[in-house]
C-alpha positions in Angstrom: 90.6 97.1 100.0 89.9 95.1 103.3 90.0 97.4 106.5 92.7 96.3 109.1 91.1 93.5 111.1 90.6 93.9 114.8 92.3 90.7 115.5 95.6 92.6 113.3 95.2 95.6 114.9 95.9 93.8 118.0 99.2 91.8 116.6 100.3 95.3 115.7 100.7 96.6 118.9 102.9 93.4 120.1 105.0 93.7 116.9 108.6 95.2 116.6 109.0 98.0 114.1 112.2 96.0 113.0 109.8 92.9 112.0 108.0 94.9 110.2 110.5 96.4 108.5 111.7 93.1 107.2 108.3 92.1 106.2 108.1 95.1 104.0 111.2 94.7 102.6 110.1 90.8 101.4 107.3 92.6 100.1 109.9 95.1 98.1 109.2 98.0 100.7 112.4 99.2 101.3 111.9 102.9 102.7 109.0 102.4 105.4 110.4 103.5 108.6 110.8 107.0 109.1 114.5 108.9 109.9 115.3 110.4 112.8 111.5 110.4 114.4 111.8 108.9 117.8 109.5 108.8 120.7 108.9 111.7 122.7 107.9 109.7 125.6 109.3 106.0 126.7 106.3 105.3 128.7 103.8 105.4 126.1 105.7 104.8 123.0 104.0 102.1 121.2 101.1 103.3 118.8 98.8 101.6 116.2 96.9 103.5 113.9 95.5 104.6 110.8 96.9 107.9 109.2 95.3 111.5 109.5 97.9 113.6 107.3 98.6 117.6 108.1 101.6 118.9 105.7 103.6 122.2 106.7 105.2 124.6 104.7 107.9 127.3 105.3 105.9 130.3 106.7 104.9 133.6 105.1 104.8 136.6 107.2 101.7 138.3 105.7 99.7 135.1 106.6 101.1 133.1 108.9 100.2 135.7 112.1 98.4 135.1 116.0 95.7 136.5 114.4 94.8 133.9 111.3 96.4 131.4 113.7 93.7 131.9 116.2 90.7 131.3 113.9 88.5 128.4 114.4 89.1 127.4 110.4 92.9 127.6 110.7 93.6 124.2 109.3 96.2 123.8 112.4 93.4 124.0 114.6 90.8 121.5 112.1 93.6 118.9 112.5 93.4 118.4 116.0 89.4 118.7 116.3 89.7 116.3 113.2 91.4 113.6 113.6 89.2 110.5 113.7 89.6 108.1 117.1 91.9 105.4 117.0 94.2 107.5 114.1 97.6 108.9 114.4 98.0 112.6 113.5 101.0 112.5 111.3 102.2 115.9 110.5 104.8 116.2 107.3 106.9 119.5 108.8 109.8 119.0 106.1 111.9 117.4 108.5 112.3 121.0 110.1 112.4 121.6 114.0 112.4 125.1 114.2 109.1 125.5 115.2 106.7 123.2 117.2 104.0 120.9 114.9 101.6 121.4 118.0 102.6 121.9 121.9 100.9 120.1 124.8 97.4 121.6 124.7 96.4 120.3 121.4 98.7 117.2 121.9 96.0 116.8 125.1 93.2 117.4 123.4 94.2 114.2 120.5 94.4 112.4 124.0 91.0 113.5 125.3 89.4 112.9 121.9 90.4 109.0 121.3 93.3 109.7 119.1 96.1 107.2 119.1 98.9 109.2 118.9 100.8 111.9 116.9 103.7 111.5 114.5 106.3 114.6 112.8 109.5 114.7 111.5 109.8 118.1 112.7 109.3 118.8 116.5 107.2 119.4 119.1 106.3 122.1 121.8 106.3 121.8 125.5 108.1 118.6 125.6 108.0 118.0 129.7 104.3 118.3 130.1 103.6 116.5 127.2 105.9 113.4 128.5 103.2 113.8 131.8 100.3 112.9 129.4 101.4 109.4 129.0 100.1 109.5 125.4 102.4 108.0 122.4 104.0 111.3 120.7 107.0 110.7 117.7 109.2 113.6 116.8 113.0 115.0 115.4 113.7 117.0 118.8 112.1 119.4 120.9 110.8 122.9 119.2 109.8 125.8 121.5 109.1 128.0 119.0 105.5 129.2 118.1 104.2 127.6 114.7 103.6 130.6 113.2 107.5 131.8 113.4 108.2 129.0 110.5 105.5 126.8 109.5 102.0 127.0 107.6 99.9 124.1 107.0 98.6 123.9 104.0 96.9 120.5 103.5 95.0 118.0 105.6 94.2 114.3 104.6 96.2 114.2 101.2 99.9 112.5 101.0 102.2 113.5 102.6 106.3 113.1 102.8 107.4 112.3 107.0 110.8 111.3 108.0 111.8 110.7 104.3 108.6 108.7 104.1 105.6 108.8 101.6 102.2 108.4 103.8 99.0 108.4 102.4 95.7 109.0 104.6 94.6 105.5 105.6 98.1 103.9 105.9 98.7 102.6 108.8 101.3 103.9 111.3 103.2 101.5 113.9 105.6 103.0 116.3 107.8 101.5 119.4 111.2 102.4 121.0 112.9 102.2 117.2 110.6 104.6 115.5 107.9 104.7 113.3 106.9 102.0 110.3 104.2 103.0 107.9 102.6 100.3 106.4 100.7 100.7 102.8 97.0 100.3 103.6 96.1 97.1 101.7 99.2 95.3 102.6 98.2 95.8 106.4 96.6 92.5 106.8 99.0 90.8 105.5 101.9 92.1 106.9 100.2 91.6 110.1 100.1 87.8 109.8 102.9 87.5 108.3 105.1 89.5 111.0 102.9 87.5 113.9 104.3 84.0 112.3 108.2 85.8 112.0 107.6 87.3 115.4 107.1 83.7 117.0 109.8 82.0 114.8 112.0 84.9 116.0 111.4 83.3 119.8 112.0 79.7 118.8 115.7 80.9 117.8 116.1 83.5 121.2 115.1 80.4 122.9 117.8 77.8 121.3 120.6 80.8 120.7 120.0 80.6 124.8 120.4 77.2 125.2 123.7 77.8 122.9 122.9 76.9 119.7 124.8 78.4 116.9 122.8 80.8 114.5 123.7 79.1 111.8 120.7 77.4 110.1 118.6 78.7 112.8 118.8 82.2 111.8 117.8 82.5 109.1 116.2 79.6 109.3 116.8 76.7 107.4 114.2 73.8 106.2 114.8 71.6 109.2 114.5 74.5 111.6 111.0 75.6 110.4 110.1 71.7 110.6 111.6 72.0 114.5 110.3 75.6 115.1 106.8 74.0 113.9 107.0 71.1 116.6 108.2 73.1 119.3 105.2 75.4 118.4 102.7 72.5 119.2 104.6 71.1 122.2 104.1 75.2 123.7 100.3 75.2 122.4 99.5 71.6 123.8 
């Protein structure tokens, strides 16, 4: 399987979530973007990265104390000292918010560490300071709770279920104002060129539905608009 090319890697982080979507679903992805995980902050909401996984499970009281919670092999803890550069932390909290998936000291540390951003489909803590950190953060809603009160992670880097979405260490994540796309690791290339060449056809039409121009044939595109989309691309290049 090819790595994600630093020249994709880049078109990712100019591409819609939405484009993507429909370049999975070509590809017969139909259930790629997550439900109800939005950005936590508007400033810094787009994010491109590979997956680091962390999956939660409903707490036990005999285990999931301040005390186990505080030691340095608490896999809590491992995830955040973890997590490669360049990932996205992508915590599987069973879509629960009733306790924070991390609050904004570990969410500064992923920051301070290279990390590229964190993802849940629960929610996290400390929501205002972590909006000051100006790092891309993707959750349900805010959760002041402490971890321990509902949730006990049980697994790092194996797959995972977040936002109704199956994510497998590697895959790589994509998130903007609409949410969060996952995109299966060896299709990551390809989607990437793919959605670059729908991306700039997607222009071409904003450009003539401006000028007036009914959508029909244009959008979707019929044969002779992809023949004019392709000379109005070389009359903008030349």
């Amino acid at each position: 399987m090819d790595a994600l090319t630093a020249l994709n890697r880049e078109r990712l982080r100019s591409i819609s979530v939405s484009t993507l979507a429909s370049c999975l679903l070509q590809k017969g992805f139909r259930n790629r973007v997550m439900g109800g995980v939005l950005p936590l902050n508007a400033r810094a909401e787009r994010v491109v990265g590979e997956a680091f996984t962390l999956r939660f499970i409903p707490s036990r009281e005999d285990l999931d104390t301040m005390a186990n919670y505080a030691r340095p092999d608490f896999l809590h803890r491992r995830a955040i000292e973890e997590c490669p550069e360049g990932h996205v932390l992508v915590i599987d909290s069973g879509g629960k918010a009733e306790a924070g998936s991390a609050g904004d000291i570990m969410i500064a540390r992923l920051k301070a560490r290279g990390v590229a951003g964190a993802v849940s489909d629960g929610g996290f803590r400390d929501t205002p300071d972590i909006r000051k950190l100006d790092f891309p953060v993707f959750h349900q809603a805010p959760a002041p709770r402490s971890t321990p009160v509902a949730l006990s992670p049980v697994d790092l880097q194996q797959p995972i279920g977040c936002g109704g979405v199956a994510v497998y260490p590697g895959d790589i994540i994509v998130g903007d104002g609409d949410g969060i796309v996952v995109i299966p690791a060896q299709l990551a290339n390809e989607i990437a060129e793919k959605a670059q060449a729908m991306t700039e056809y997607e222009g071409f039409a904003a450009e003539k539905v401006g000028e007036g121009r009914s959508i029909i044939g244009l959008y979707p595109a019929s044969e002779g608009s992809l023949k004019e989309f392709e000379q109005w691309r070389v009359g903008r290049d030349s």
